[in-house]
MIVO-338911 format. One record per residue (C-alpha): residue number from 1; residue in three letters; x, y, z. Coordinates in steps of 0.2 Angstrom, whole numbers, plus 5000, padded with zeros to 4 digits. Example, Ala and Ser with C-alpha at 12.3 -4.5 7.8 and 13.67 -1.06 7.14 Angstrom:
% residues 2
n_res_xx_yy_zz
1_ala_5062_4978_5039;
2_ser_5068_4995_5036;
This chain:
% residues 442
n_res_xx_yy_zz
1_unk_5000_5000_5000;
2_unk_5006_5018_4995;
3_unk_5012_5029_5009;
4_unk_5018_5047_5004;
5_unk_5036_5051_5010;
6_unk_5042_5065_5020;
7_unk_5046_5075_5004;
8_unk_5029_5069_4993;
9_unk_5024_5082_4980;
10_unk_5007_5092_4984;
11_unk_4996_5088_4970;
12_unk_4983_5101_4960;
13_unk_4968_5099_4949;
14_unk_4963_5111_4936;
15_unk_4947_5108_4923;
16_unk_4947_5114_4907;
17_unk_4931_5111_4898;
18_unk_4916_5121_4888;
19_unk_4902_5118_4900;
20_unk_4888_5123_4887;
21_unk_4877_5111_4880;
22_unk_4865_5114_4866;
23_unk_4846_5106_4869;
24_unk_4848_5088_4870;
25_unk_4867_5086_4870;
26_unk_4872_5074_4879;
27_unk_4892_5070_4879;
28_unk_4903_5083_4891;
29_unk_4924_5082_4888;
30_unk_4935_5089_4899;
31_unk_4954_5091_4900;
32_unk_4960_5088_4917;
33_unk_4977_5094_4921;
34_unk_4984_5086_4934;
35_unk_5001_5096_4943;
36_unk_5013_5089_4957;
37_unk_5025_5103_4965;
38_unk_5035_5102_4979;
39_unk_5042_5085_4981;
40_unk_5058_5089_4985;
41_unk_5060_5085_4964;
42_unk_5060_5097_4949;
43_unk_5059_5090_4931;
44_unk_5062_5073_4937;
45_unk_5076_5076_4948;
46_unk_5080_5077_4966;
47_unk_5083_5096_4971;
48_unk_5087_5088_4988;
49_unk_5095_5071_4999;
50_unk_5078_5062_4998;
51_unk_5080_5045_5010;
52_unk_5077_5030_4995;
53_unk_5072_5017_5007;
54_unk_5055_5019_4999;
55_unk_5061_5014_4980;
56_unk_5066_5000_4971;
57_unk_5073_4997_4955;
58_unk_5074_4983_4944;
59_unk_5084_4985_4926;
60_unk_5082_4967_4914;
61_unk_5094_4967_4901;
62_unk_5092_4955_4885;
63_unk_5105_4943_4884;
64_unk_5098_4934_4870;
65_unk_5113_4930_4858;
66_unk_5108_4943_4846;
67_unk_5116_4956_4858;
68_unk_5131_4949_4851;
69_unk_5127_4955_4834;
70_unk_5136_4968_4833;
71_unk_5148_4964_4849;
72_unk_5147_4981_4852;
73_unk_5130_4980_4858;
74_unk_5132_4968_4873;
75_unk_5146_4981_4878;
76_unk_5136_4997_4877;
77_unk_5121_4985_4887;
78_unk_5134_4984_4900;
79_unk_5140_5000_4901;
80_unk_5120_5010_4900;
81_unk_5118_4996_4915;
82_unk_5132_5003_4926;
83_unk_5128_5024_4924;
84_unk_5111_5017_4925;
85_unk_5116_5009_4943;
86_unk_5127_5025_4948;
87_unk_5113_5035_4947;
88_unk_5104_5025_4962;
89_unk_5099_5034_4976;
90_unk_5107_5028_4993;
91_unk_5096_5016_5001;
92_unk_5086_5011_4985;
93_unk_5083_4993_4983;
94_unk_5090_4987_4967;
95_unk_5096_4971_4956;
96_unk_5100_4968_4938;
97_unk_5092_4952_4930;
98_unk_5098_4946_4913;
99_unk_5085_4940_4899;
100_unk_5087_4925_4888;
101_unk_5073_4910_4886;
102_unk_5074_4914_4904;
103_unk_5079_4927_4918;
104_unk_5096_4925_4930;
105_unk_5096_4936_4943;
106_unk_5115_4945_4939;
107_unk_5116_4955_4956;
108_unk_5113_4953_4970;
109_unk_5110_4933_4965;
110_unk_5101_4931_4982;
111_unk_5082_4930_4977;
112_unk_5081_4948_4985;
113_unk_5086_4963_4982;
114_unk_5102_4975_4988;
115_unk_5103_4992_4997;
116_unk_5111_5006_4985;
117_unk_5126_5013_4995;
118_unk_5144_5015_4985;
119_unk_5150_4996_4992;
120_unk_5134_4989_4981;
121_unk_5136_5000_4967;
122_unk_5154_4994_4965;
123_unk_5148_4975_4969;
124_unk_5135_4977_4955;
125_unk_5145_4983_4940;
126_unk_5159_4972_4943;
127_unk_5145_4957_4940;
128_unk_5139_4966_4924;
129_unk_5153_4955_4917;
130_unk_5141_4941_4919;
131_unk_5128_4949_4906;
132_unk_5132_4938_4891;
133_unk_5124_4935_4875;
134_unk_5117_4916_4873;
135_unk_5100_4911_4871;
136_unk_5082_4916_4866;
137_unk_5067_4930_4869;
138_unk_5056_4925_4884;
139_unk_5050_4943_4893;
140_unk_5037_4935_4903;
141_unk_5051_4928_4913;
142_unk_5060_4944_4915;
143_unk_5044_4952_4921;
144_unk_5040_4936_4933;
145_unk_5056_4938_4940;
146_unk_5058_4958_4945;
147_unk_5038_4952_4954;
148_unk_5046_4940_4962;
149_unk_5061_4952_4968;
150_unk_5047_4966_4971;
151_unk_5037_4954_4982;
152_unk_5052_4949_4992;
153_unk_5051_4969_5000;
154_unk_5033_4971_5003;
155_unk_5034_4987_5013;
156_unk_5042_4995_4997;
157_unk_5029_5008_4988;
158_unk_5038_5014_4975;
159_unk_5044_5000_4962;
160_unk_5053_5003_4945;
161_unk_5058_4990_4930;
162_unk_5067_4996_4914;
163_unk_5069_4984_4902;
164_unk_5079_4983_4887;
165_unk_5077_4971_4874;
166_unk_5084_4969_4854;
167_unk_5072_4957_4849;
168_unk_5054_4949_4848;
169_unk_5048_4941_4861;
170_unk_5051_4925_4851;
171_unk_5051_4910_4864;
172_unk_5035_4911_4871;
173_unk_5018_4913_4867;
174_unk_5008_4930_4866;
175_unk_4994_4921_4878;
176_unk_5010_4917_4890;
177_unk_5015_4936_4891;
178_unk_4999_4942_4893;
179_unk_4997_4930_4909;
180_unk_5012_4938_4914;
181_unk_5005_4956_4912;
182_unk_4989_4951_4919;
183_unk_4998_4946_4936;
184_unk_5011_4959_4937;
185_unk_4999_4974_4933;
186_unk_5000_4987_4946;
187_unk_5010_4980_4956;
188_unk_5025_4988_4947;
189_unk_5028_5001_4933;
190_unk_5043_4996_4919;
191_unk_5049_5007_4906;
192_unk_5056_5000_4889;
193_unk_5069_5003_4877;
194_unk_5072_4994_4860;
195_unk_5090_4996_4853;
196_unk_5092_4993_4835;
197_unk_5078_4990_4822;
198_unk_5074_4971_4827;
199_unk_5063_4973_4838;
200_unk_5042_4977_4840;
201_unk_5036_4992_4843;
202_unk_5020_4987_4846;
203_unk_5025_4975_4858;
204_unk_5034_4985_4869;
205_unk_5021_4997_4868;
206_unk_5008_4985_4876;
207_unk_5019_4980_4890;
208_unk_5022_5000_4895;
209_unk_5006_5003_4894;
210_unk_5000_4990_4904;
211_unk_5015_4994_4916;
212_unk_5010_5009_4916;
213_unk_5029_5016_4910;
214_unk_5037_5024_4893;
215_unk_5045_5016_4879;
216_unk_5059_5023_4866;
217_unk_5071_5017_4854;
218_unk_5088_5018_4855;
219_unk_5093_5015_4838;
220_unk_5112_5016_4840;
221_unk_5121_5005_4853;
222_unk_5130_5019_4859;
223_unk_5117_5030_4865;
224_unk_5111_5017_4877;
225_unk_5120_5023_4894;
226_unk_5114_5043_4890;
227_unk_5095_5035_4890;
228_unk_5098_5024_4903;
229_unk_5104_5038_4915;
230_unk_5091_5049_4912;
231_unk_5080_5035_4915;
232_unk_5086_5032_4930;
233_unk_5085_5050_4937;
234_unk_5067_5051_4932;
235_unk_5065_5036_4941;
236_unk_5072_5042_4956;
237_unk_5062_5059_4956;
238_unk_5046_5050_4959;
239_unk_5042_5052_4978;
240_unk_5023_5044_4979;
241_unk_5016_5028_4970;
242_unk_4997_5020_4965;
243_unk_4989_5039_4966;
244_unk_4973_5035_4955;
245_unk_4960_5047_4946;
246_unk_4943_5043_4951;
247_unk_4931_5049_4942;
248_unk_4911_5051_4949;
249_unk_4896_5052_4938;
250_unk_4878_5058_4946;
251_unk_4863_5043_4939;
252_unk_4861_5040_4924;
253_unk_4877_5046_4918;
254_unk_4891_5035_4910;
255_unk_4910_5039_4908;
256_unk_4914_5034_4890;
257_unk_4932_5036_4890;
258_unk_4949_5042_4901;
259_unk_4965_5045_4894;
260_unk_4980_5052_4898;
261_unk_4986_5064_4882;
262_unk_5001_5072_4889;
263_unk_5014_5069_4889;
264_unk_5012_5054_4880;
265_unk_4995_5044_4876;
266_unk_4988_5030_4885;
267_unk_4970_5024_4886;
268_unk_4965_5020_4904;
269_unk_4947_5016_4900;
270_unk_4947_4998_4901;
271_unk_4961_5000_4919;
272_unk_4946_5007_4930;
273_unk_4942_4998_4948;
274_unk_4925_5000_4955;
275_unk_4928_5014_4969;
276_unk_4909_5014_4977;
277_unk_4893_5020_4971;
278_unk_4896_5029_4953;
279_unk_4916_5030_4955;
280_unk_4929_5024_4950;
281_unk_4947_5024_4949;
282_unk_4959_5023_4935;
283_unk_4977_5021_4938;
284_unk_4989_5035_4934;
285_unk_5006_5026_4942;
286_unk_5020_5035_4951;
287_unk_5024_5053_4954;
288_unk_5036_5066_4955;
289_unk_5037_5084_4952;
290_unk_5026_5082_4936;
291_unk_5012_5086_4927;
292_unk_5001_5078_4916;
293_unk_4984_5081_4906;
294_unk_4971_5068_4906;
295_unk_4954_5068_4894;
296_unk_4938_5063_4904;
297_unk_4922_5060_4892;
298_unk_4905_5057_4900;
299_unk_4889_5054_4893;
300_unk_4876_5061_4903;
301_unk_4855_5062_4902;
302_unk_4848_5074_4890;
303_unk_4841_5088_4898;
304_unk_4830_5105_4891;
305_unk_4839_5124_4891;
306_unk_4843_5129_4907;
307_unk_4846_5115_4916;
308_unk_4861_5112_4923;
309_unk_4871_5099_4931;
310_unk_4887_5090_4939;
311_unk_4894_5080_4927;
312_unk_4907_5072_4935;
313_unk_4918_5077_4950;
314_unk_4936_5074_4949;
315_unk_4948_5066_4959;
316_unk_4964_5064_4965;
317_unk_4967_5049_4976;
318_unk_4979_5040_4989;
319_unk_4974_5021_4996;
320_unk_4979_5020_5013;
321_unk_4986_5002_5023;
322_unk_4969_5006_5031;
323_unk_4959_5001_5016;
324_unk_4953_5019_5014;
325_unk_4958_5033_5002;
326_unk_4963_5051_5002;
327_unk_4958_5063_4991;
328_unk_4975_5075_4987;
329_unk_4963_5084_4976;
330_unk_4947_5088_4965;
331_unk_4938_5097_4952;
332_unk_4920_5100_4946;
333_unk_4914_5095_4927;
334_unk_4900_5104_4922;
335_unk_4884_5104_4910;
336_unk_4874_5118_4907;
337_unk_4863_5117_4891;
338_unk_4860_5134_4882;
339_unk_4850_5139_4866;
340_unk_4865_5151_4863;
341_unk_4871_5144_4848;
342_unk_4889_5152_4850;
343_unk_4891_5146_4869;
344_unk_4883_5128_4863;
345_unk_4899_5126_4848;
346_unk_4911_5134_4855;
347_unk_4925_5121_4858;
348_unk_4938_5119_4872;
349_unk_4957_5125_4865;
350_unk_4961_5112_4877;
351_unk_4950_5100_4872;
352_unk_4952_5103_4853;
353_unk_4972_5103_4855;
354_unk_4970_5085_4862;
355_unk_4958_5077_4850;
356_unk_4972_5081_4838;
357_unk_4985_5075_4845;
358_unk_4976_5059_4846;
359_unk_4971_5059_4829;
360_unk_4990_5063_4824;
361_unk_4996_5047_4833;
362_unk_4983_5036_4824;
363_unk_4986_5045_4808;
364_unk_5007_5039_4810;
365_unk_5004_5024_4814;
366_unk_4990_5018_4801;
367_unk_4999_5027_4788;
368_unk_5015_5016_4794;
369_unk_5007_5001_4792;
370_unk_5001_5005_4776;
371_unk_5015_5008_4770;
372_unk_5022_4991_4777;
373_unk_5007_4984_4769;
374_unk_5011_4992_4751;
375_unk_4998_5003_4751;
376_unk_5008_5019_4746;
377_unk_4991_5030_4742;
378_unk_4985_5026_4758;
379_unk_5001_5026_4767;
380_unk_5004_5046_4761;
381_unk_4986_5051_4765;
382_unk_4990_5045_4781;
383_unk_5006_5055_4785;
384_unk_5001_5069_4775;
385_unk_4987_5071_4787;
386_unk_4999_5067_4800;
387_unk_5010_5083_4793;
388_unk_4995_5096_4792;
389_unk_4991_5090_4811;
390_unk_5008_5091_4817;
391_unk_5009_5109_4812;
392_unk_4991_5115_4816;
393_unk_4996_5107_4834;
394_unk_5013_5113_4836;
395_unk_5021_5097_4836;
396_unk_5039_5100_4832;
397_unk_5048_5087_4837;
398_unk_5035_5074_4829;
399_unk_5036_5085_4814;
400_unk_5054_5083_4812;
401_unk_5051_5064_4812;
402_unk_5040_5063_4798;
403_unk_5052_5074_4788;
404_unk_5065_5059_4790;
405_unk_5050_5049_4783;
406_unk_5042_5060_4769;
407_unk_5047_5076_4758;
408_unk_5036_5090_4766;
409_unk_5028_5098_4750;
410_unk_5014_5110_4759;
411_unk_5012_5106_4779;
412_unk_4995_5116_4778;
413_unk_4987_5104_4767;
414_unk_4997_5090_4771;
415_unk_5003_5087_4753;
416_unk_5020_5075_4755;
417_unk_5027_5063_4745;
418_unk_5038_5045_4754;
419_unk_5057_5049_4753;
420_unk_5067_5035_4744;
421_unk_5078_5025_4753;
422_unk_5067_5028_4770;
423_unk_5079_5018_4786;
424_unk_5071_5005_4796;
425_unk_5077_5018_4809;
426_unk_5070_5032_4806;
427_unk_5053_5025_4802;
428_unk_5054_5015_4818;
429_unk_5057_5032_4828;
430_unk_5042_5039_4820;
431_unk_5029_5025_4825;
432_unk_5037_5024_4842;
433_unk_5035_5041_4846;
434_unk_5021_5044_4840;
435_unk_5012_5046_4855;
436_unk_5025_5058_4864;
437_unk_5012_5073_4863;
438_unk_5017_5094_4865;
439_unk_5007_5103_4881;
440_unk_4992_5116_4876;
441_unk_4997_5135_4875;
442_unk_4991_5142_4888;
């Protein structure tokens, strides 16, 4: 059970919504921003000595034997593993597994896990040595074994994977992964990376989703120990774990969706718990000094002009080890229907900005897959209307992407043509980060 440390971050919840509906309307969309200050964190990292004896980390590192293809991959695993360890907080629990067909713990090799401190630091890169390439693909074993290392501290809230993997999970069954995922949900959060071009983007994105972490490519070997470190100071700014957004509806009203849209996407429709009468909560992981934007839609009873009502009412909330919850904070969704036409079709800047950004994402990654399906007419309609959104939404850094991918002919209309001689790398870079998204201008 989640208990806030000394230095946990104060959270904050702001709605930005168009509360008028016209006669009859009936779906209400909102854009909650959700903002934690004062942790003792800022951007991530500790502003402070913050006591880590409430964290744990586990990093799994594919030694399946195409690391050593080139050699200089295994090395540069090795060597993101140990700035990745160096950045550990004092007192953080930690231990490096290696992942084959099936997963070794490396350090401490004691079915538990060690106490960051400079003697277990040094201890734990000089058994990186042991991270050699033989074997297969088998992540549900990677994932079974950082649970079992969690478990083995239960009074640990804050627990934290990153995986990195080369391949596809080739030696066991989808069925036996999602097993896997089922058991392990929530009781951990696991970013993953994928070095080089062999691997699946959209299987790594599933188990981050689910895990409730990132994902990224690292497309050259040597950039592995940059992305590692700034992993694992991110990890280490987080100060309070399993904070949840409930969400509750008056009768007769249904929530249709939740989503988190910045910074990256992530539906959390189909994650929410039944929190009492007309709540419920949906999970949105560990937190530092941060924020994020999430998109709440409910569907609520049609009502005549000048009615108004509580849509939903907003909620930021902590369990506690006595099976209860605090609320860290709140906000109101409203509906009020109007004959004023200009009130009723005004739509939220926030709200707009977000419903692009989501139709950006599924614009790269259909027109990506069309194009991997040999459907070029499709495949440019796609990412030309990818460009126009990128650029009508202030997208820059996923604009820049699709320039590696197609020559830009008019970003207003979306007219591109598909480069020749596209790298596996590039285009990989796009699909995975297509669901990075860029904050609303205030």
């Amino acid at each position: 059970m989640a208990i806030l440390s000394k230095s946990h971050p104060r959270f904050s919840v702001d709605i930005f919504q168009n509360e008028y509906l016209a006669e009859g309307a009936r779906e209400v969309n909102a854009i909650v921003t959700v903002t934690a200050t004062g942790g003792g964190t800022s951007g991530g990292l500790p502003t402070a000595p913050v006591d880590g004896a409430g964290a744990a980390v586990v990093i799994m590192v594919d030694c399946s034997g195409s690391m050593d293809y080139p050699s200089a991959k295994m090395r540069n695993a090795r060597e993101a593993t140990a700035a990745a360890i160096d950045t550990l907080r004092d007192g953080v629990a930690f231990a490096v597994v290696a992942g084959t067909h099936e997963a070794v713990e490396v350090y401490p090799a004691n079915r538990g896990l060690a106490i960051a401190d400079d003697a277990t630091r040094g201890q734990a890169k000089q058994a990186l040595r042991k991270l050699t390439p033989a074997g297969g693909t088998a992540i549900g074993t990677w994932l079974t074994k950082a649970h079992q290392l969690f478990e083995s501290r239960a009074d640990i809230a804050i627990r934290h994977g990153i995986l990195l993997t080369d391949g596809r999970n080739e030696h066991e069954k989808p069925a036996d992964l999602q097993r896997v995922l089922d058991k392990v949900t929530g009781r951990f959060t696991v970013d993953c990376r994928g070095v080089g071009t062999d691997w699946e983007v959209a299987e790594l994105r599933k188990i981050s989703s689910t895990l409730l972490g990132t994902v990224d490519i690292v497309a050259e070997p040597s950039g592995l120990a940059e992305d590692f470190r700034s992993m694992m100071e991110k990890a280490m700014g987080k100060q309070v774990a399993d904070v949840a957004l409930r969400v509750w509806t008056p009768a007769n009203a249904v929530v249709k969706y939740v989503k988190q849209v910045a910074p990256d996407m992530a539906d959390l429709t189909d994650r929410r718990a039944e929190a009492g009468p007309r709540a419920g909560d949906y999970p949105t992981g560990s937190w530092g000094d941060e924020s994020r934007d999430y998109h709440v839609c409910v569907e609520v009873p049609a009502a005549a002009v000048g009615n108004e009502m509580l849509a939903a009412r907003i909620s930021l909330v902590l369990p506690q080890p006595d099976g209860g919850s605090e609320v860290l904070s709140q906000g109101l969704v409203k509906a009020v229907w109007t004959d004023d036409l200009a009130s009723s079709t005004r739509i939220s800047p926030q709200v707009a900005h977000y419903t692009g950004q989501a139709e950006l994402a599924s614009s790269i990654q259909e027109g990506l897959e069309a194009h991997r399906a040999g459907d070029v007419d499709r495949a440019t309609a796609k990412l030309g209307a990818a460009v126009r959104l990128a650029h009508e939404t202030g997208n820059d850094g996923t604009f820049k992407l699709l320039q590696k991918v197609v020559d830009v002919v008019d970003p207003k209309e979306g007219t591109v043509r598909f480069r020749k001689n596209v790298t596996e790398a590039d285009s990989m870079t796009l699909e995975t980060r297509s669901t990075k998204t860029v904050r609303v201008k205030k």
